[in-house]
C-alpha positions in Angstrom: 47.1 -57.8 -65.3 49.2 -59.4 -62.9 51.9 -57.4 -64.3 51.0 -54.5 -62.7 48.8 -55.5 -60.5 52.5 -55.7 -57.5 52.7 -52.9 -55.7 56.7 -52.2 -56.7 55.3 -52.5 -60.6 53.0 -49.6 -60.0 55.6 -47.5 -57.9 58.3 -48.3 -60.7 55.8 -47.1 -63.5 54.7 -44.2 -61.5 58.2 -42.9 -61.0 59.1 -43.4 -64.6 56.2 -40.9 -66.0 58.5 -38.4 -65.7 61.2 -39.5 -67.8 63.6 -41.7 -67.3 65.8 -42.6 -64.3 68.8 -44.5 -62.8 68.5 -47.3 -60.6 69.8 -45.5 -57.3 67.1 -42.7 -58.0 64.7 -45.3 -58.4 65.3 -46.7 -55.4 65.1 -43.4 -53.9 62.1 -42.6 -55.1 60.3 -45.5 -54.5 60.1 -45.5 -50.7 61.4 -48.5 -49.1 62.0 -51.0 -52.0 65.2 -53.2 -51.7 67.7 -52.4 -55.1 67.5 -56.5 -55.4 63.6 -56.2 -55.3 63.8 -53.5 -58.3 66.0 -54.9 -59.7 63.7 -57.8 -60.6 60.6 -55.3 -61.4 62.7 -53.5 -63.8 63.3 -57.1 -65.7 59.7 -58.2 -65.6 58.4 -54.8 -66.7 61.0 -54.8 -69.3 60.6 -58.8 -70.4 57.0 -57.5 -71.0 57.3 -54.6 -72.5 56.1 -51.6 -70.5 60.3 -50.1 -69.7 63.4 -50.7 -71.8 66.6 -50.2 -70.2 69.2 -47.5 -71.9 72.5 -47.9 -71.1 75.3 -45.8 -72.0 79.3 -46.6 -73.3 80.4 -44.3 -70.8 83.1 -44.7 -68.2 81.8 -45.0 -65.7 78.8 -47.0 -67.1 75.5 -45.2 -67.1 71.9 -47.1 -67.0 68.9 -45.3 -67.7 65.1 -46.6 -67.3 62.0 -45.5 -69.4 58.6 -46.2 -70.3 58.2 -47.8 -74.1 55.1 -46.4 -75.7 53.3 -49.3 -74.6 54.2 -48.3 -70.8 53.1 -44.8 -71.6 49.7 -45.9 -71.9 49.7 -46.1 -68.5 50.3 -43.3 -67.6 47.0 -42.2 -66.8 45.0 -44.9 -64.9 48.4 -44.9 -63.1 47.5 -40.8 -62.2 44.0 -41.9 -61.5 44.8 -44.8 -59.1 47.2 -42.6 -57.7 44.8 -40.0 -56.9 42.4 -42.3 -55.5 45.0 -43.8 -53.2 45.6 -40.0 -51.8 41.9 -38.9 -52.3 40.7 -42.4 -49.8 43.8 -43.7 -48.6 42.9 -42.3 -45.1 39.3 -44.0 -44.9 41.0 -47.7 -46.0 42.9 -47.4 -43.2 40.5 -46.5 -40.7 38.4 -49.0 -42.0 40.8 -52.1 -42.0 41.9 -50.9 -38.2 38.3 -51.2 -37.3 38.1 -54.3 -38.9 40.3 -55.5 -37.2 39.5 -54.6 -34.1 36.4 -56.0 -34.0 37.4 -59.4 -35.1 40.1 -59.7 -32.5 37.3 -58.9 -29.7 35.1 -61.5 -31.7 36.0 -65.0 -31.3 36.9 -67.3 -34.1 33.6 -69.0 -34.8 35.2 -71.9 -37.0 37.6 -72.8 -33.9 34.5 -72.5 -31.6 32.3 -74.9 -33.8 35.3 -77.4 -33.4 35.6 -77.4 -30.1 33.6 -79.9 -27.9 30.8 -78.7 -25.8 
């Protein structure tokens, strides 16, 4: 579980469902990740057996990255968390800001039992 569980993992698998991809359009699809960062995703996914890496004896060398059959099964709760995300992303977000709000007006009540009266 704690495979997948990174947000880069799930990104990385989500962008593969359509077939498979270098590591510069990876990069470009995946919205902010660092090529050193996906990089490293790519070898855990791969070292567990959800992508394998395809490269080519071309000049100049071509790598390409897919989903095995085991990453393929996926595929869908990866399409369902992704629709979630869209459907409520919105309301986490108002909800963590309001959260937050109210316990920066709300003073720390462990550092308030600890102080001396």
């Amino acid at each position: 579980m704690e495979i997948i569980a990174s947000k880069w993992s799930m990104v990385t698998l989500f962008a593969l469902t359509d077939g498979p991809l270098r590591h510069g359009e990876l990069v470009e699809l995946s919205g902010g990740i660092s090529r050193k960062v996906l990089t490293q995703t790519l070898r855990r996914l791969q070292a567990n057996g959800l992508v394998e890496r395809h490269a080519y004896a071309e000049a100049p060398p071509r790598v390409e990255y897919s989903l095995t059959d085991l990453g393929r099964t996926l595929e869908e709760p990866i399409r369902m968390l992704t629709a979630w995300a869209r459907e409520n992303g919105e309301a986490v977000v108002t909800f963590r800001e309001a959260a937050e709000a109210t316990s920066s007006v709300e003073p720390d009540r462990a550092t308030s039992a600890q102080r001396p009266g």
